[in-house]
C-alpha positions in Angstrom: -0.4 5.2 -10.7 1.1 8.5 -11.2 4.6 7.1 -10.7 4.3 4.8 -12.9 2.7 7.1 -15.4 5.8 9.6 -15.1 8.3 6.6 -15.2 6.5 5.4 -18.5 7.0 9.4 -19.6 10.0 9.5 -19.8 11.1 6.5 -21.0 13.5 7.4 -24.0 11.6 5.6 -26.3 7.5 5.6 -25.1 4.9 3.1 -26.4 2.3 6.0 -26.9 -0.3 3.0 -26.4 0.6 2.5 -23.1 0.9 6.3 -22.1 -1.8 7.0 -23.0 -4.1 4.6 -21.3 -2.3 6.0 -18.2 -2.6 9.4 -19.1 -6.6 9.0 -19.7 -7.5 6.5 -16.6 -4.9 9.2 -14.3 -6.7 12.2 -15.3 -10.1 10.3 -15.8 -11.2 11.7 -18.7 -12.5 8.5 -20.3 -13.4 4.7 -19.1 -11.2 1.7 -19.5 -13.8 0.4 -21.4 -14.1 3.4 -23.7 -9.8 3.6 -23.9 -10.1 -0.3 -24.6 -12.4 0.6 -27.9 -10.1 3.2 -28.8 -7.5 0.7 -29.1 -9.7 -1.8 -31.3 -10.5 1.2 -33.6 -6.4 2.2 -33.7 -5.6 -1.4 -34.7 -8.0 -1.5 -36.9 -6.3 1.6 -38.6 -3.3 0.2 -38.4 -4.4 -3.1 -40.1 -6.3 -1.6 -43.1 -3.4 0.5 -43.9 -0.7 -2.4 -44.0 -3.3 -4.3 -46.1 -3.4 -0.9 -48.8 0.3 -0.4 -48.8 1.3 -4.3 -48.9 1.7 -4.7 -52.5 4.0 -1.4 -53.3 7.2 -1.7 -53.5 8.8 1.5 -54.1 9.5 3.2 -50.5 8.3 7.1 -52.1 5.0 5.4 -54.0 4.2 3.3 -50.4 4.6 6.9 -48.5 2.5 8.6 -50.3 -0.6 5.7 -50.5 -0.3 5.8 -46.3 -0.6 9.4 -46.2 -3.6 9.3 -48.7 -5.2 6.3 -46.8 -4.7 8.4 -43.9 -6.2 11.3 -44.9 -8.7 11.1 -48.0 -9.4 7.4 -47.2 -9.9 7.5 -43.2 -10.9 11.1 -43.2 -8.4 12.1 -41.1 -8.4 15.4 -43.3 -9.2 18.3 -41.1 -9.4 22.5 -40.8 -7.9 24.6 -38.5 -10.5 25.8 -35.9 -9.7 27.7 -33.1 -10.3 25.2 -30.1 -10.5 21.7 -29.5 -12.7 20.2 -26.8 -11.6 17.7 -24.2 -13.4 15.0 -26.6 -10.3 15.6 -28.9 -8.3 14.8 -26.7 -9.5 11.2 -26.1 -8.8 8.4 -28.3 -11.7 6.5 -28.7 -14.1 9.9 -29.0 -11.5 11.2 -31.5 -11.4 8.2 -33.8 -15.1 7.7 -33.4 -15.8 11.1 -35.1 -12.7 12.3 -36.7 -12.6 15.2 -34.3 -8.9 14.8 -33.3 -6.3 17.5 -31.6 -3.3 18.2 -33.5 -1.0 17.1 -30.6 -3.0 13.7 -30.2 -3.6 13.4 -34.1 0.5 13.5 -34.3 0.8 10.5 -32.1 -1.7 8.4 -33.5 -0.3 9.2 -37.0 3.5 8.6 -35.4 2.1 5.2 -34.2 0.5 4.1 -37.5 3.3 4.9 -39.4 5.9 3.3 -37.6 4.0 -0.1 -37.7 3.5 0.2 -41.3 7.3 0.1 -41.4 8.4 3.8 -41.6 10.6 5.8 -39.3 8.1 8.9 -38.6 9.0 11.9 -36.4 7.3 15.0 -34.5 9.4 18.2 -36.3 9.2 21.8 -35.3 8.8 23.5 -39.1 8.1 27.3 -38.7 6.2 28.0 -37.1 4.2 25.0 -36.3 4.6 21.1 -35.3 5.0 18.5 -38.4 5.7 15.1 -39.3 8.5 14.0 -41.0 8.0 10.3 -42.3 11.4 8.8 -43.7 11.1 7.1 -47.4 14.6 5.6 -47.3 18.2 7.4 -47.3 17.1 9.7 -50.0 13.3 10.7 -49.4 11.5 12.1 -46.6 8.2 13.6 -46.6 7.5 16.6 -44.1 3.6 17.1 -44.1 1.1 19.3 -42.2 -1.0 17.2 -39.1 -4.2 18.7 -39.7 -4.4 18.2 -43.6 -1.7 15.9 -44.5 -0.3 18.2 -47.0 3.2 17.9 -47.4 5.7 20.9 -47.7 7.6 21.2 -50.5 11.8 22.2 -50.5 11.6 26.1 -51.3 8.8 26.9 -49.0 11.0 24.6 -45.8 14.1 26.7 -47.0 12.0 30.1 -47.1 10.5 29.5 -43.7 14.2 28.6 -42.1 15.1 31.4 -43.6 13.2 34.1 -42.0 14.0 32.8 -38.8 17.8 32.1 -39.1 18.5 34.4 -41.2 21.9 32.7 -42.2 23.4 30.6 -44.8 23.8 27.4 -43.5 21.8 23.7 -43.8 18.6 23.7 -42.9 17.8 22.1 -39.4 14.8 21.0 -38.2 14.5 21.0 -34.2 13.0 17.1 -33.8 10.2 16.5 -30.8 11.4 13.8 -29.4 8.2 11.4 -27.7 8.2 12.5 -24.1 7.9 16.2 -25.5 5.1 15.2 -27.8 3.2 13.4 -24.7 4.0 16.7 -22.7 2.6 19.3 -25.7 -0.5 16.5 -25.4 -1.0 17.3 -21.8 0.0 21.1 -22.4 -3.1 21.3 -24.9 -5.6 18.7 -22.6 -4.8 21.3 -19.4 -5.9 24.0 -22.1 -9.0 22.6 -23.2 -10.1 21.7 -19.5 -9.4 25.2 -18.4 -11.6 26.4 -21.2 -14.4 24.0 -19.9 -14.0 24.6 -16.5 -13.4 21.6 -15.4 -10.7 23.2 -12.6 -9.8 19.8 -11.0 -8.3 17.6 -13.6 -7.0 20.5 -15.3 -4.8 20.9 -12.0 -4.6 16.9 -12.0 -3.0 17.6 -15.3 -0.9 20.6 -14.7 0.4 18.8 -12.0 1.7 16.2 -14.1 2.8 18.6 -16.7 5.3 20.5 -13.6 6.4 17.6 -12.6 7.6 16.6 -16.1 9.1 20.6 -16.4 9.3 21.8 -12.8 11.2 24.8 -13.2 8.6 26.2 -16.0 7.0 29.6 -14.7 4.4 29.7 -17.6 3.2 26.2 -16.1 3.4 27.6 -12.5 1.5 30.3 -13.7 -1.8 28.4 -14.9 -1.4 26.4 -11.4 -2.2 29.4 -9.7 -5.2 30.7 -11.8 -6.1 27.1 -10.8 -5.3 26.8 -7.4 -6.7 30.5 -6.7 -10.1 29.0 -8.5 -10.2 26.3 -6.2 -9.4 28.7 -3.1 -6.0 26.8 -2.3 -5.2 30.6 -1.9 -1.3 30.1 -0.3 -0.3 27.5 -3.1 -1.8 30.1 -5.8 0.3 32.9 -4.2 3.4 30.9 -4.3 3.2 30.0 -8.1 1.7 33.1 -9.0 5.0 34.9 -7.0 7.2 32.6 -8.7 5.9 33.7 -12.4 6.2 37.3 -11.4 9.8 36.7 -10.5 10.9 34.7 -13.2 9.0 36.8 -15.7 9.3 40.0 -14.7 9.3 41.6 -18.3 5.8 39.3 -19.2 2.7 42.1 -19.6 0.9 38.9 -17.1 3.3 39.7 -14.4 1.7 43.2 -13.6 -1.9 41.4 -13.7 -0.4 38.8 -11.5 0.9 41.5 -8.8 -2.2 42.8 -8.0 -3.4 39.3 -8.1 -0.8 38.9 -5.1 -2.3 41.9 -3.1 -5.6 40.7 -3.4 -4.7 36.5 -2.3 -2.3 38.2 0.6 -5.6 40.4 1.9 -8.0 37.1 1.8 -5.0 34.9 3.2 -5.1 38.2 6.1 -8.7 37.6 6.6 -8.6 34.1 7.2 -6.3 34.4 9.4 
């Protein structure tokens, strides 16, 4: 299973559908029965808004009807709070009660989109992940995940601006689908850390490393979840790998006396 997960990962173009399903039934964090119904509910989505936007002919008029469907219609508007559950992180549980993470509320969007006939992509806007869905060769709208509010030219420009600093065209770093799948698993491992549920958040970590090997923050949160599982010589190798990759990160001092402590057990028990 997990080999064909990460094959279907990092496909260069990734039926989110199918990843998904793999993702959920690898880290069992819902049925296939449950995943199954999440799927009737997306369809359904997807069918009401072709049916809303069939009649409109003018690409900017059709954009914004889909957003509003989306949004006022489906009440997919949201607030900011500062956690999401593991719940959010499912499909079926999301759609069911319009409790949806950001990450997983981009791909669902991304998917409904496209098969209402739109080119939609994940974009990095300063500082935080949008979506930009393309009108034709002369529109786009770029519009916030969690309230569907789109951002207007000056306030794009100003936020560019205070990070670049220079007087050139704005450029928007794109998220490509593999790195939208991996910020999904980045904010799944978050919320099972937060519920303690050590073992699939490791299930997933390990996933997320073997997507991005070389990251240290990643190696990092494999320790804290090794070491809480008392895999103490796996902990102390990730947790020595942070501390020399990171040397600079206020963790890394935490993390050394961390070290001292795992090497005095691993002493013990041996």
């Amino acid at each position: 299973m997990k080999e064909l997960l990460l094959s279907e990962l990092k496909l260069p173009q990734i039926n989110f559908i199918n990843a998904l399903s793999l993702l959920e039934s690898e880290l069992s964090i819902s049925s296939p029965s449950e995943f199954e119904q999440g799927i009737k509910q997306l369809e359904e989505l997807v069918s009401l808004c072709q049916g809303v936007i069939e009649t409109i002919e003018d690409p900017l008029d059709k954009a914004d009807r889909l957003i509003q469907c989306l949004y006022v219609d489906q009440l997919l508007l949201d607030n900011v709070v500062a956690f999401y559950p593991v719940v959010s992180h499912q499909l079926n549980a999301a759609l069911s009660f319009r409790s949806i993470a950001p990450v997983l509320k981009s791909i669902i969007l991304m998917h409904v989109i496209r098969r209402c006939g739109f080119t939609c992509e994940a974009v990095f806007v300063p500082d935080e992940l949008m979506l930009r869905l393309i009108c034709d060769d002369e529109f786009a709208i770029i519009f916030n995940v969690i309230d569907g509010k789109p951002i207007n030219w000056y306030e794009l420009e100003d936020r560019v601006d205070n990070i670049e600093q220079v007087n050139e065209p704005i450029t928007l770093t794109i998220f490509s689908d593999d790195k939208l799948l991996l910020q999904y698993l980045v904010s799944l491992k978050s919320a099972l850390i937060r519920e303690v549920k050590f073992d699939l958040a490791l299930k997933c970590v390990n996933l997320i490393l073997a997507l991005s090997p070389e990251d240290p923050y990643h190696r990092r949160d494999r320790g804290f979840l090794l070491q809480q599982l008392d895999c103490y010589k796996v902990a102390f190798d990730d947790y020595q790998y942070f501390v020399d990759q990171c040397p600079k990160d206020p963790a890394a001092k935490i993390l050394e006396q961390q070290l001292q402590k795992i090497n005095q057990i691993d002493t013990v028990l041996h």
